[in-house]
N, C-alpha and C positions, 0 to 999 in steps of 0.2 A: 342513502350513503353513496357518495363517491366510487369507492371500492366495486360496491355492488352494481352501479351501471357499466363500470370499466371491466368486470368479472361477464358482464353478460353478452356485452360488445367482442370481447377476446372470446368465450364458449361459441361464437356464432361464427367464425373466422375459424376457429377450430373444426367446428363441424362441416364448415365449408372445404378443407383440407382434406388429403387423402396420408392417413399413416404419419400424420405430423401432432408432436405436442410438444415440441420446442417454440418458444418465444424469445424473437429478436429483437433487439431495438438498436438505438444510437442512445445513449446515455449522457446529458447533459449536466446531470445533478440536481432536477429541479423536484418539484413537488408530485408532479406527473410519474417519472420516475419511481417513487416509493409507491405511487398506485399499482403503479402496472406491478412490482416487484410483491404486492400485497395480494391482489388479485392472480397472479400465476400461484403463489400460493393458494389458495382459497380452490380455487379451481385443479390443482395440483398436477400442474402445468410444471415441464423445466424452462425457467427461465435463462438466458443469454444475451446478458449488456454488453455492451460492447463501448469501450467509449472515444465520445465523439473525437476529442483532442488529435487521436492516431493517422497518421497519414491516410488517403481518399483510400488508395491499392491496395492496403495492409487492411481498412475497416472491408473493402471489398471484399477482398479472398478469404475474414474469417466468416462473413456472413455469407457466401458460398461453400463452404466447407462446412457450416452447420447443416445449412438446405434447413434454418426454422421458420415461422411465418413471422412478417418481417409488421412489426406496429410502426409505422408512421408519423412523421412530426404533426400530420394533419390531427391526426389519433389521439398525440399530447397536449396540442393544442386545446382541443375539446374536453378532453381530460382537467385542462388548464382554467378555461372558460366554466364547467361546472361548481370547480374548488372555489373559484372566484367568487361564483354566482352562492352557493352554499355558506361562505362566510360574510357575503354581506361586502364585498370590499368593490370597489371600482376596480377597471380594468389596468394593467400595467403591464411594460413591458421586458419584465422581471419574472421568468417562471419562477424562481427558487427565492419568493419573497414571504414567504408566509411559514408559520411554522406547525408543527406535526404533532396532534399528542399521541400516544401508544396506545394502538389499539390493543394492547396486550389480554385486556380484561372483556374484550368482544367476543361472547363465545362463539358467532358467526365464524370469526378471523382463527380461534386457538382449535378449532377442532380443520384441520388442513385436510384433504383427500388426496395427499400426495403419500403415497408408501416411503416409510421414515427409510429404508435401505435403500429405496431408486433415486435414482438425477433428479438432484431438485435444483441445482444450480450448477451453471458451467462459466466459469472465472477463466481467462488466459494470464500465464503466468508473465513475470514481467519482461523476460528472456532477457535478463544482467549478462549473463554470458551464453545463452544459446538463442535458436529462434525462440517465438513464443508456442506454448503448446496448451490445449484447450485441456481445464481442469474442469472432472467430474467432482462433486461435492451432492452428500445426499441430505436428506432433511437433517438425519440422525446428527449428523457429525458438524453441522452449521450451529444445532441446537446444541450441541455437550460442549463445543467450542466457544458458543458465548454464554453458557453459563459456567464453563470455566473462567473465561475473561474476568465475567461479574463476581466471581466471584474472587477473584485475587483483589480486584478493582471494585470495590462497593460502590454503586450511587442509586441516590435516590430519587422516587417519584417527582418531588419539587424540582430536581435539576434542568436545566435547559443544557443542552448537549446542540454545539456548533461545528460541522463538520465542514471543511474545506477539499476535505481529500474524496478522489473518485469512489464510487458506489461499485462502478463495473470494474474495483478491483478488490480483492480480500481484506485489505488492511479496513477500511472502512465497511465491506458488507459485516463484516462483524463485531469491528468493537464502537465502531458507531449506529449502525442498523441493527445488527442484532439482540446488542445490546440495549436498544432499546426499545426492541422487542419485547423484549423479557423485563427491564425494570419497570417501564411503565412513566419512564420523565419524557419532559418534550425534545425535539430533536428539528433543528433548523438547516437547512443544505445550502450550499454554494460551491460552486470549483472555482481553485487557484487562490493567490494571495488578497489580489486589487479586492475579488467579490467578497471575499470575508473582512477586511478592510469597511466595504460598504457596509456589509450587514451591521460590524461593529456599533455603527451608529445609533442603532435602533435597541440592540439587543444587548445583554451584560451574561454571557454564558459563564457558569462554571465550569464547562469540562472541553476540552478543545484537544482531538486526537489532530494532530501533523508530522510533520518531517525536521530534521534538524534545520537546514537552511530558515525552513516559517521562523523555528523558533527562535531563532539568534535573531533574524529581522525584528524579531515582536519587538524584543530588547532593546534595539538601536530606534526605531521607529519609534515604539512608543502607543501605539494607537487607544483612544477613547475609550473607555466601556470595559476593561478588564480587570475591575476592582472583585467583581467577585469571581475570578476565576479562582478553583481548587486545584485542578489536576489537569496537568499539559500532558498527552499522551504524544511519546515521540518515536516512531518506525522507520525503517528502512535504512538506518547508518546510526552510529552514537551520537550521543549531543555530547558537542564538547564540555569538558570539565567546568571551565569559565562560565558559561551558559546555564550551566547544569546549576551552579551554586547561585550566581544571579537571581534564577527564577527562585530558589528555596528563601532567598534572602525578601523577596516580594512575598514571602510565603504561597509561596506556586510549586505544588509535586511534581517534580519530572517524572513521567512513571514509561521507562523503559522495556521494551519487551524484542519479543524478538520469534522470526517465524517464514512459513514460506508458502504459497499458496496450496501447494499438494496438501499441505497440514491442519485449511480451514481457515483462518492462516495459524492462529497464536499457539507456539511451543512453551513460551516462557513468558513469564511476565513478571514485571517489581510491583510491590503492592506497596499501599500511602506508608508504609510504616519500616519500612526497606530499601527501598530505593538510595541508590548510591549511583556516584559518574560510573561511565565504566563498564558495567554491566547490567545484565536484562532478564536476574528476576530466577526463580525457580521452575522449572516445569509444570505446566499449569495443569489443575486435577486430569485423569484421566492417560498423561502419556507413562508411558516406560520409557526409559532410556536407555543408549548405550554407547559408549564411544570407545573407537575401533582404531587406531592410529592415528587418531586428534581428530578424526570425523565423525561427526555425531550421526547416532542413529535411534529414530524415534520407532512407537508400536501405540497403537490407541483407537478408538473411538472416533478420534477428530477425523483420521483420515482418509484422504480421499480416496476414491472409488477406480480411477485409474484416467488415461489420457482418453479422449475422445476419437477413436480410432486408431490411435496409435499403443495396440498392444506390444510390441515390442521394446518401446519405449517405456511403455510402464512397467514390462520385468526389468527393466533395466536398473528400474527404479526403487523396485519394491521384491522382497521377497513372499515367497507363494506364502507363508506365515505370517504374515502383514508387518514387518521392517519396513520403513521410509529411509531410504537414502540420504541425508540432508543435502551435502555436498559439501558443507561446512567445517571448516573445524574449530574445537572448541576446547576450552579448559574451563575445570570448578574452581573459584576461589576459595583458598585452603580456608579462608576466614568464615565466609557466610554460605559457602556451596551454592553461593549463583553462577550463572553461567557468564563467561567471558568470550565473547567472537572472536576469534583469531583471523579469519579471511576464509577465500572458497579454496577450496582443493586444487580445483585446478587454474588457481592464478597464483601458484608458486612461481616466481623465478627462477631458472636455475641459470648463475652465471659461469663462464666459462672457466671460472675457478675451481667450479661446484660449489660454491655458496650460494647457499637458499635463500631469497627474499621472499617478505609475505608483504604483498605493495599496502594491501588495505589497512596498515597501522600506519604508513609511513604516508599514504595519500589524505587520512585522516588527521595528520597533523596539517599536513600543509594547506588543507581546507581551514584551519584556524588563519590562515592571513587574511589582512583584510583586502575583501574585491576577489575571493578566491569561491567561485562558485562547485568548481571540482576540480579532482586532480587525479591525472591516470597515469602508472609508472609503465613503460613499457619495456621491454628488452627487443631493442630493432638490430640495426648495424650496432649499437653501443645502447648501455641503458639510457634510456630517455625520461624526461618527466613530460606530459603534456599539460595544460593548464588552461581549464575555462573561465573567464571571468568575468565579471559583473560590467554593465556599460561603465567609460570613462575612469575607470580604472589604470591606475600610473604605472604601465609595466615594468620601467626599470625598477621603481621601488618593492614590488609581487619578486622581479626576479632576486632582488639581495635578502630579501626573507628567505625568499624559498631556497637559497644557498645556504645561509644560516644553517636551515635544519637539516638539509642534506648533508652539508660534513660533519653535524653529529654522529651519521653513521659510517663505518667504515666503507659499506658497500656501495655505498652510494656519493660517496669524494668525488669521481669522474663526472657523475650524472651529468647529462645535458637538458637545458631549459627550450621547451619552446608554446606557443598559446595557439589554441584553438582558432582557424578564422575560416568563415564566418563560427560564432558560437555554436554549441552543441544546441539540441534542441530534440523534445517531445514532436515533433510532426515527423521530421526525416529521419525520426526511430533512435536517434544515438541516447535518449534519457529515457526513463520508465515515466509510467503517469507519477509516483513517487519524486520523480525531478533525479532518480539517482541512473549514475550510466550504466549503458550497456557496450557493456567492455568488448565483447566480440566483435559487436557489430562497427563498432568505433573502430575498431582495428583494424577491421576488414575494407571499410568504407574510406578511410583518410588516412592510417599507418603502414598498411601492408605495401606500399608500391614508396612509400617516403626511404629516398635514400640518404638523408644523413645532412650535417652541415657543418 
């Protein structure tokens, strides 16, 4: 088995070490990847992905700030070259071309020697609005997280499960890894849009976790191979309303949920027989809830274990009685008591009126135009709207939409338009691997010193 030479290759590198049982890699998405992530388990090692996409400086200094023993591309490669050699297939130049079934039912794999309350995984969160900070997560709380998942979310052993989105970050270690941990269906990997695209070709998955942008693409694009999807899992922003009923109309479940890495990720989730635009779903088994002046606050199971040297910051975060801060705020629908996103806490606006804006309803509309890849409201010398958008994109026509909706509100009549240049981007840190921004750093990097026009 696969596993078992990469489990023995990693114990030997371990024992060669002094006081280390952190595992490092660069995470590509590939097949290798889910080895090494299966063998830190087995071995009951904390693993720490990290992935590749993030600028050279930023993947530098989290893998100095771990100090774990660091597996090598040479390491995946061979890793690569074994999978290969064990299915029989010729060589290629595609790590993430083959697919996984769940060792779920291996009792090698289900009995772990990792203690269910220590680091069994450490995630960086996406830092939307602060830096990134390195999440502890333990066996315990990976494993009640995605059998909660599964269990608002059924699937089954037959399913083929397509994942696009990163591995080294929560959204996908769980409800696509995890989860298929624990079901026992096959599980196929790629990063980014174009690779799942290709894989399309070959494969017809039922279940495909992504982000709103994928899925509106699917829509307009069209691609091959999507006759039996069931369930579109969509994170990290709403899908818009349009989108939302599109896919129900293909008979495609949008199943919204909603979450944050300190959490595992998943707080909430819609399950096939619920789901509406809108909102994301009930709190999934295991948390308590509370919301405190429109910010929610969770207590459970799922939760993580605290920041990775950074104690301060995790009382920040958490109270001695295990409260999660979310940052979020939120409301129940008086109708079905799912939960409805409102924005973070702290990207209220306050204008000089004192009227409060909450940009993330208002930048979430204006991501419905078309060519409109994101949209960040800022309060500078005057409220501004910034706007990223898709190549070849007709700006005058972006800017009389996005006027349109702005003088629907009152507070925003003045707004001034201006576009992103060069675009934003995952390398120089202004997008999360999720593709959604990080507001801070945006601010910080290209609006802070902008005087006005």
């Amino acid at each position: 088995m696969v596993v078992d030479l990469a489990a023995a290759r990693i114990a030997r590198l371990v024992n060669a070490a002094t006081n280390r049982r952190c595992i490092t890699h660069s995470s590509h998405n590939g097949d290798a990847d889910i080895v090494i992530a299966l063998a830190s388990m087995k071995l009951g090692l904390t693993e720490a992905p990290l992935d590749s996409r993030i600028e050279m400086t930023e993947l530098r200094r989290r893998r100095s700030y771990l100090d774990g023993i660091w597996i090598d591309d040479r390491f995946k490669d061979q890793i690569a070259s074994e999978l290969i050699e064990a299915r029989g297939r010729s060589s290629t130049d595609e790590s993430a071309d083959t697919l996984c079934s769940s060792p779920a039912n291996d009792s090698r794999l289900g009995k772990s020697r990792q203690p269910t309350e220590k680091v069994s995984l450490i995630l960086w969160t996406s830092g939307t609005t602060k830096e990134p900070l390195a999440v502890q997560l333990s066996a315990k709380s990976l494993h009640a997280n995605a059998a909660a998942k599964l269990k608002a979310v059924p699937q089954k052993q037959s399913d083929l499960r397509l994942t696009m989105l990163p591995l080294s970050h929560a959204y996908a270690r769980t409800c696509d890894f995890g989860t298929w941990l624990l079901s026992g269906c096959t599980l196929a990997v790629c990063i980014g849009y174009q690779n799942m695209v290709r894989r399309l070709k070959d494969l017809q998955p039922n279940l495909i976790n992504t982000v709103p942008a994928v899925a509106s693409r699917l829509l307009r694009e069209n691609p091959d191979n999507l006759e039996n999807l069931r369930l579109l899992g969509c994170g990290g922003a709403p899908l818009d309303p349009i989108s939302f009923m599109e896919w129900n109309a293909r008979r495609v479940t949008v199943i919204q949920g909603y979450g944050l890495t300190e959490a595992g990720p998943v707080i909430s989730s819609a399950t096939p027989t619920n789901a509406m635009p809108g909102l994301v779903g009930e709190p999934v088994e295991g948390w308590e809830i509370a919301i405190k002046q429109g910010q929610l606050f969770v207590r459970g199971p799922h939760v993580m274990l605290g920041y990775c040297g950074q104690q301060e910051s995790t009382q920040k975060r958490m109270t001695k009685d295990g409260w999660l801060a979310t940052g979020d705020l939120v409301e129940r629908d008086h109708k079905t008591q799912q939960l409805r996103i409102l924005g973070r806490v702290d990207d209220v606006i306050v204008l000089a009126s004192g009227r409060k804006i909450y940009p993330a309803a208002i930048e979430r509309d204006i991501e419905q135009i078309d060519g409109v890849q994101h949209a960040l409201l800022h309060n500078g010398v005057n409220l501004e709207l910034w706007l990223n958008l898709e190549a070849e994109t007709d700006c005058a026509t972006v800017r009389r939409e996005a006027l349109r909706v702005l003088n629907t509100r009152p507070a925003t009549h003045n707004c001034t338009i201006h576009f992103f240049q060069p675009a934003l981007s995952i390398k120089a840190g202004e997008l999360t691997a999720k593709e959604t921004i990080r507001r801070g750093r945006i601010i910080e990097q290209r609006l802070s010193n902008y005087a006005g026009s």
